[in-house]
C-alpha positions as CSV (number, residue, x, y, z in Angstrom):
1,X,-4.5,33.0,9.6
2,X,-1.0,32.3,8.2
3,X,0.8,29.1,8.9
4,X,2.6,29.8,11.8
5,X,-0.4,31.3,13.5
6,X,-1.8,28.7,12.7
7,X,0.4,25.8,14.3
8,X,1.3,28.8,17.7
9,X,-3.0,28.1,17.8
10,X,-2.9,24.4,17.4
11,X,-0.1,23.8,20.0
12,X,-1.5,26.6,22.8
13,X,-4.7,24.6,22.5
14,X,-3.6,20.7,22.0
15,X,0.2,20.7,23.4
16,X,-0.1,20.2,26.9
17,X,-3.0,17.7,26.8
18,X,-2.3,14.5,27.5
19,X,0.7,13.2,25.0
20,X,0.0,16.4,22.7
21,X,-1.6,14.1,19.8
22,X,-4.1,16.3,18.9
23,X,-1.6,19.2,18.5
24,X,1.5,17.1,16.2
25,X,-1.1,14.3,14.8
26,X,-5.0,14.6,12.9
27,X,-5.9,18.3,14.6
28,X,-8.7,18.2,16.8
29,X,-9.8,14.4,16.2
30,X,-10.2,12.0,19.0
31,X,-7.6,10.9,21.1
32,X,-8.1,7.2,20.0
33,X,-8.2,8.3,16.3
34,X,-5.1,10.2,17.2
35,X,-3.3,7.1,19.4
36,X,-4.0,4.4,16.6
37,X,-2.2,7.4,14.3
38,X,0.7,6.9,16.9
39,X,0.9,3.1,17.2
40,X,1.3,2.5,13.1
41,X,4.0,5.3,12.9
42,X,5.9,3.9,15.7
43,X,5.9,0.1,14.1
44,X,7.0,1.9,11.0
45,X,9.9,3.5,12.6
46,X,10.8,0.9,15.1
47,X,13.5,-0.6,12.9
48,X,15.4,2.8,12.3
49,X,14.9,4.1,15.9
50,X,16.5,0.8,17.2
51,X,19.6,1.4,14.6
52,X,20.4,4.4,16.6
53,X,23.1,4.0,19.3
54,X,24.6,6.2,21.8
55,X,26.3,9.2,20.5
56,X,24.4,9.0,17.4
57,X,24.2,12.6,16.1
58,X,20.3,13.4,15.0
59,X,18.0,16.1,14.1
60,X,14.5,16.5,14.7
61,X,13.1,18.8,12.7
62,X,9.7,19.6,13.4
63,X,9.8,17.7,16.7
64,X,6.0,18.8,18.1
65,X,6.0,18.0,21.6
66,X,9.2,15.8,21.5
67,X,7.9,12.6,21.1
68,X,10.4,11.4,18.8
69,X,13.6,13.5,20.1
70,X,12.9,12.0,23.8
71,X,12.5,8.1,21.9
72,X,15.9,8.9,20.6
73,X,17.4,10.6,23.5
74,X,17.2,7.7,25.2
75,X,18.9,5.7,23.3
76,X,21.4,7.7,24.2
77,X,21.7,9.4,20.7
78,X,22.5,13.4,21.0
79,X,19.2,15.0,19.6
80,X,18.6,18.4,18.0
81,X,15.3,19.4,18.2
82,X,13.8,22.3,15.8
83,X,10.5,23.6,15.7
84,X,8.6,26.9,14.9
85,X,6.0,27.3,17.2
86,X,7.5,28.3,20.2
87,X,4.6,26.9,22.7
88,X,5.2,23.5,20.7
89,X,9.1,23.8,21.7
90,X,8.2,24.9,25.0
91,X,6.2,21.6,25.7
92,X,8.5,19.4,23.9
93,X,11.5,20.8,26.4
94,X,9.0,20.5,29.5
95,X,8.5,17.1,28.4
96,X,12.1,16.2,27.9
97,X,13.2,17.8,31.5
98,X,9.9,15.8,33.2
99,X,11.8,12.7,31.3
100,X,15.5,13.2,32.5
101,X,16.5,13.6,29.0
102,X,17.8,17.4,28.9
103,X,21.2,16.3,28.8
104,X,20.8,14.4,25.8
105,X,18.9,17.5,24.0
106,X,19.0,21.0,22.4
107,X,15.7,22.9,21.1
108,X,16.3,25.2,18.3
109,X,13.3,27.8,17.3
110,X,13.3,27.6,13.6
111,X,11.1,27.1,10.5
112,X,12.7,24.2,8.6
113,X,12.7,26.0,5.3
114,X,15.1,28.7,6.6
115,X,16.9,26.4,9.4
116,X,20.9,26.9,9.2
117,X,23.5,25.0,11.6
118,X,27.3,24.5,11.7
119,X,26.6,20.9,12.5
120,X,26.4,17.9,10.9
121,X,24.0,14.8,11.6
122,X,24.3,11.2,11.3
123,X,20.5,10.9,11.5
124,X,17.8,13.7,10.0
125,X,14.3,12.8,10.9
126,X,11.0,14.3,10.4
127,X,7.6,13.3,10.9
128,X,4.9,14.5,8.9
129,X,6.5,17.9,8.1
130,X,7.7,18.3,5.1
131,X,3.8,17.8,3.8
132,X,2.8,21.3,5.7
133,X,6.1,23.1,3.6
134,X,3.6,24.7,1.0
135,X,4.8,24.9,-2.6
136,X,6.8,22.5,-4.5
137,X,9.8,24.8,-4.9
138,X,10.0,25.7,-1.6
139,X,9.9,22.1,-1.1
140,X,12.5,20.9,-2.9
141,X,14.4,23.5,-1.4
142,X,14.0,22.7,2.3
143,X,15.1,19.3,1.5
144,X,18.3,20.6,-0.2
145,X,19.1,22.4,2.9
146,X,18.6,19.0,5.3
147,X,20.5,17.4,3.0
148,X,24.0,19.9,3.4
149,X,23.3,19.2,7.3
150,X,23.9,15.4,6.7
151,X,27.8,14.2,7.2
152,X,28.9,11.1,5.0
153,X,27.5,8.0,5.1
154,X,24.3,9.7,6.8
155,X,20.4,9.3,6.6
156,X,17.3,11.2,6.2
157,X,14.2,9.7,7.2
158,X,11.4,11.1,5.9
159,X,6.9,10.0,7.2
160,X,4.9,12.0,4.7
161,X,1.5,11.8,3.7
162,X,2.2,10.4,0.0
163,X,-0.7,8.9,-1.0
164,X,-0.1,6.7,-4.4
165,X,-3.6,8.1,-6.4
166,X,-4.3,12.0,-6.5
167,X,-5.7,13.3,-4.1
168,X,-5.2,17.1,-4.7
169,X,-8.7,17.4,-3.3
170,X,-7.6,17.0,0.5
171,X,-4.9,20.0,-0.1
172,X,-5.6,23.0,2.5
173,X,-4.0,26.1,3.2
174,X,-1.5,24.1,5.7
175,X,-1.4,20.8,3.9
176,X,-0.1,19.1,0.9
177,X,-1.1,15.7,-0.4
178,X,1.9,15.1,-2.8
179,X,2.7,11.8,-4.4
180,X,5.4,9.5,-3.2
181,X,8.0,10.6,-6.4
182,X,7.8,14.1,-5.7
183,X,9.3,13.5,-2.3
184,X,11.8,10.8,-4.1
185,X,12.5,13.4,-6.9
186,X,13.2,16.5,-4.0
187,X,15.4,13.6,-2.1
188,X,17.5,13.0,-5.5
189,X,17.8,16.6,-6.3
190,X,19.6,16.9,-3.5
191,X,22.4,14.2,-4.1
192,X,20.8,11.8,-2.1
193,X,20.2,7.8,-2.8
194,X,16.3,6.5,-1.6
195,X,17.3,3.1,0.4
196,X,14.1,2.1,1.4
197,X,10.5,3.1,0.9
198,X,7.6,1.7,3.7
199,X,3.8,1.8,4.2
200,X,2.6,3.0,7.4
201,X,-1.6,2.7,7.0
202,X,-2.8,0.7,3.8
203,X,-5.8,0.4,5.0
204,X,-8.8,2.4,3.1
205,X,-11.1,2.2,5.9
206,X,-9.8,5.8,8.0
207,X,-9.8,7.4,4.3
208,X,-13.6,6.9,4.1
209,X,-14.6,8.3,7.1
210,X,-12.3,10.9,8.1
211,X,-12.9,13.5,4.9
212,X,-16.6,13.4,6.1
213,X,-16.4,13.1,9.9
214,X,-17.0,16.7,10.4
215,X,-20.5,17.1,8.0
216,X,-21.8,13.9,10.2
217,X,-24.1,13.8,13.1
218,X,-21.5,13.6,15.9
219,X,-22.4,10.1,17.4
220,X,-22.8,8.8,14.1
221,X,-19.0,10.0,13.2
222,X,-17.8,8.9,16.4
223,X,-19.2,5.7,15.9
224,X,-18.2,5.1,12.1
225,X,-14.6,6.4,13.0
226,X,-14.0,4.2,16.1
227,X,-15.4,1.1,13.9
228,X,-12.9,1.9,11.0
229,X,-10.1,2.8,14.0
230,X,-10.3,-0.8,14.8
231,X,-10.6,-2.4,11.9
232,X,-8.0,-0.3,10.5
233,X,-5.3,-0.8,13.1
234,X,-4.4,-5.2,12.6
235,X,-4.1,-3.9,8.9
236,X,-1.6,-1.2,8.8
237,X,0.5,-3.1,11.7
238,X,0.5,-6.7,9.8
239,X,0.5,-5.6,6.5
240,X,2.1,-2.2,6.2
241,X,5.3,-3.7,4.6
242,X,3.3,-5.3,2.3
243,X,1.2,-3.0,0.6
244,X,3.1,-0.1,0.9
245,X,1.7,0.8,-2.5
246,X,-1.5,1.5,-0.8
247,X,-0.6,3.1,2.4
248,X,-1.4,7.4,2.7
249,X,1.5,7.4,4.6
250,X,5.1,6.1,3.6
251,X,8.4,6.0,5.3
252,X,11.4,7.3,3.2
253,X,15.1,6.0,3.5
254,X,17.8,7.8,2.0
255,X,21.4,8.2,2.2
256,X,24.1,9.9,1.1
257,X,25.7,7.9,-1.7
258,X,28.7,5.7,-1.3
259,X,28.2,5.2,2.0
260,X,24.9,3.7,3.1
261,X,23.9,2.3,6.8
């Protein structure tokens, strides 16, 4: 299975369920595994959502089900929303309608390695997608191509898996675990300035459990993922900032130089 079969799969079976978590977050884990996923990124973006005013020109690339492009929406901000899986775009437009938000919102089929468009954004966002962009050329070269879509004095916001120690042994045939400077090194490439860098999960405890969860009996895994769920969750929201050092995920800031928000 390719990658794009592989995400059409993932969103015919996950999409429509409940917020879609399962289909845009950790595939097929619980849905509280998959909600604490959701309450750290949003406390790690709240900040930069709540910069964005009405007008506010932003794409989405790699919106999922829309979570992010109907947060944004209704701010009143005039979102873009790209993805490649067209069931995933389907439910993320659904969603968006069911909200009251479709004036506020375009959907644009497109992989984000070959995504062109005449306009340019005050705001480029993406959440946990540039990780699933296989091969480090191909990855430098989709962020070149955000980049050009950018007008002056815009931002790219960036929540990647980019873990600070080497862990080349999670890589799949849809996933990349790259370190934090080759995301910085793609983002600079590309003429842009990194203004900020910020831990979303520092805590170790979901990193024990989750590479084995699958090999366990499943009450035991249940069990020993829920226990490290909640002990896991007052970390990343209180410390996050902190020990961004430590956190598998990290936010990424960056700008176009000379003219930073």
């Amino acid at each position: 299975m390719d990658t794009s079969q592989f995400w059409e799969a993932r969103a015919r079976r996950f999409a429509g369920s409940g917020e879609g978590l399962q289909a845009i977050c950790s595939y097929a884990m619980p849905d509280f595994y998959n909600e604490a996923i959701d309450i750290t990124q949003r406390a790690a973006l709240k900040s930069l959502i709540a910069s964005v005013g009405p007008g506010t020109r932003v794409l989405d690339y790699g919106c999922g089900v829309g979570r992010w492009t109907r947060e944004l929406a209704r701010r009143g901000a005039h979102v873009t929303a790209v993805d490649f899986s067209r069931t995933m775009l389907a439910e993320a437009k659904a969603r968006t309608e069911a909200a009251g938000l479709s004036g506020n919102c375009r959907f644009v089929n497109s992989d984000v390695s070959s995504l062109e468009l005449a306009e340019r954004f005050d705001v480029i966002m993406g959440v946990t997608v540039l990780q699933h962009v296989l091969g480090e050329e191909r990855l430098t070269q989709t962020v070149a191509r955000l980049a050009r879509m950018l007008r002056p004095g815009g931002r790219m916001v960036l929540v990647e898996a980019a873990p600070s120690q080497d862990y080349k042994h999670c890589d799949t045939a849809t996933f990349n675990a790259r370190p934090l400077a080759t995301y910085v090194a793609a983002l600079e490439a590309a003429g842009l300035e990194i203004q900020d860098v910020r831990g979303v999960d520092p805590a170790p405890f979901k990193l024990w459990v989750v590479p084995r969860f699958r090999s366990w009996p499943r009450p035991l895994a249940l069990a020993a993922l829920a226990l490290a769920t909640v002990i896991s969750l007052p970390v990343d929201l209180l410390l996050a900032r902190m020990l961004t050092g430590r956190a598998w995920h990290k936010v990424v800031v960056a700008t176009v130089p000379g003219d930073v928000l």
